[in-house]
C-alpha positions in Angstrom: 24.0 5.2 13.7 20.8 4.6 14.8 19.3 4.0 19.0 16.9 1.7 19.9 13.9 3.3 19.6 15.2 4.1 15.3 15.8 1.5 14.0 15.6 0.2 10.1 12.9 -2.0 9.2 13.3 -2.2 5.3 16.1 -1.2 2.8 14.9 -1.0 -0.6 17.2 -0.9 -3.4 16.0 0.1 -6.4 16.6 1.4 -10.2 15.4 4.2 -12.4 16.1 4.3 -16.2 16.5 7.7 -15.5 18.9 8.0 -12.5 19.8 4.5 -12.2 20.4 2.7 -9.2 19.2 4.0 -5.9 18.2 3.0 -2.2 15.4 4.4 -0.3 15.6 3.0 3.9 12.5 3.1 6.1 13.1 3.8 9.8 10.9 3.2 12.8 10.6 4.9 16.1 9.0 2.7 18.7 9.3 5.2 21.2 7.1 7.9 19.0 5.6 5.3 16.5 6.2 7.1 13.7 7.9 5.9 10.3 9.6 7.7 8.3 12.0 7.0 4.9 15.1 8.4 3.5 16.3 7.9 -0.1 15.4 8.4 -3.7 16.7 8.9 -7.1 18.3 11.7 -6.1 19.7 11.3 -2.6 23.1 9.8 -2.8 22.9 6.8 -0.4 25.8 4.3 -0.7 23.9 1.1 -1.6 25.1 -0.9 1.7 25.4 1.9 4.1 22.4 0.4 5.6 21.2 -2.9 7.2 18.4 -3.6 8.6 18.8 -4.1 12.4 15.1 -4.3 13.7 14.1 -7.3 15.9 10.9 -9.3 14.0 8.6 -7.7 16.8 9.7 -4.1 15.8 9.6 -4.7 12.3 5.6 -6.5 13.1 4.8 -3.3 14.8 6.0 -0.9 12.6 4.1 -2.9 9.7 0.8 -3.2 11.9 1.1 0.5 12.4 1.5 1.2 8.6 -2.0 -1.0 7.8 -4.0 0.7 10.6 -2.5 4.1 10.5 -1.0 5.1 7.9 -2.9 3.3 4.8 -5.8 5.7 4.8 -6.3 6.4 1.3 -5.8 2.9 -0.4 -2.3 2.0 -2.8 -1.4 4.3 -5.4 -0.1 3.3 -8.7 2.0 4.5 -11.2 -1.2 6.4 -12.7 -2.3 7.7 -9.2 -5.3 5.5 -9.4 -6.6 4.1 -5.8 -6.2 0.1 -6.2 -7.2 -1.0 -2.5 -4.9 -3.8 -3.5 -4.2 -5.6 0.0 -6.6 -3.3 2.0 -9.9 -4.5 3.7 -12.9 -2.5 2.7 -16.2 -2.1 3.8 -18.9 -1.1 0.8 -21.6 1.0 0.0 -24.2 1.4 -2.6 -23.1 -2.3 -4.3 -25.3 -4.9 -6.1 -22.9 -7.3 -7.0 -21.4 -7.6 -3.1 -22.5 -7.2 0.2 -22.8 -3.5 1.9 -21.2 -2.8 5.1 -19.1 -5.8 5.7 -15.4 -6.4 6.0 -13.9 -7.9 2.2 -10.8 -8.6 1.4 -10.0 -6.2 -2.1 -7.5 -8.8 -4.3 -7.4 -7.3 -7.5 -7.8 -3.8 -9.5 -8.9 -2.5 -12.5 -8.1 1.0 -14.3 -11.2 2.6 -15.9 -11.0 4.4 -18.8 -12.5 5.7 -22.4 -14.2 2.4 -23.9 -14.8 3.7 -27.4 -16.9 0.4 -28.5 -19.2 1.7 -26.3 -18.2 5.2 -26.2 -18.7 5.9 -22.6 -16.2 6.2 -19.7 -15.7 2.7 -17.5 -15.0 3.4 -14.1 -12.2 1.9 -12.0 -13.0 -1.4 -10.4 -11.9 -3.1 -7.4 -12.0 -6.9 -7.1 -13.2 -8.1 -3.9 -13.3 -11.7 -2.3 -16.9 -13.0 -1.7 -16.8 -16.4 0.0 -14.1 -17.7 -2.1 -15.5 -15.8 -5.2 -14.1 -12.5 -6.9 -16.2 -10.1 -7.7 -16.0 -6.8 -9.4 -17.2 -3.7 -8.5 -16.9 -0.1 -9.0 -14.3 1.6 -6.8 -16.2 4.6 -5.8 -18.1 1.9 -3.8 -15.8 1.7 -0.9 -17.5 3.7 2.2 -14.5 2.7 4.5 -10.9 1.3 5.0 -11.3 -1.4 7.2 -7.7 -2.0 7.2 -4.7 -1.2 4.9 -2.6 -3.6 3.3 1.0 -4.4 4.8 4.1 -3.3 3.6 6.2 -5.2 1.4 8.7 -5.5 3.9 6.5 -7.2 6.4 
């Protein structure tokens, strides 16, 4: 089904209370390097129809290419928050860590109405420091240094 330059690097099955069990397959094209997915709560995929059948190199580059590439905009959670979770970031306008150098984000927290104090917290990134987390706001982040990898990496 698929030629060497497609081949499928990840096979995710999945379930919805909704829709219930589904399977969503990610593809890569070394010739074009591109990735792309098919799948869903809706698409009718019989669950082991596919296999994955990329080498560890082709499944390496298709990852490297989804942290450098595709991973613009950070990880997006089930709010639609930007968690950064994974994703090397450079910072900006920051008191609590250093501005303009490379930190590794590790954890994420969603803002939100704080009515003890009856203003609105924003969303925080946690970043490493040396070995030490640190929060700070996300509207810090300047750049994406790197994304995070895939889960199937």
């Amino acid at each position: 089904m698929n030629n060497l330059n497609n081949v499928v690097v990840a096979v995710d099955h999945k379930y919805s209370e909704n829709n219930g069990a589904y399977t969503v397959v990610t593809f890569w094209d070394g010739l074009t390097k591109k990735l792309s997915t098919i799948g869903g709560p809706y698409d009718l995929i019989a669950h082991d129809l596919y296999s994955v059948d990329a080498t560890q190199d082709q499944i390496a580059e298709a990852a490297e290419h989804y942290a450098t590439k595709i991973y613009s905009k950070g990880w997006i959670d089930g709010s639609g928050a930007l968690t950064f979770i994974g994703a090397t970031v450079k910072l900006k306008r920051s008191r609590k860590a250093p501005n303009g150098v490379a930190l590794l984000v590790v954890d994420f927290r969603k803002g939100g109405y704080n009515g003890f104090y009856n203003q609105q917290d924003p969303d925080l990134i946690v970043v490493d420091v040396d070995g030490v987390r640190v929060s700070v706001s996300e509207s810090c982040v300047s750049e994406i240094v790197k994304g995070a990898y895939p889960w199937w990496a």
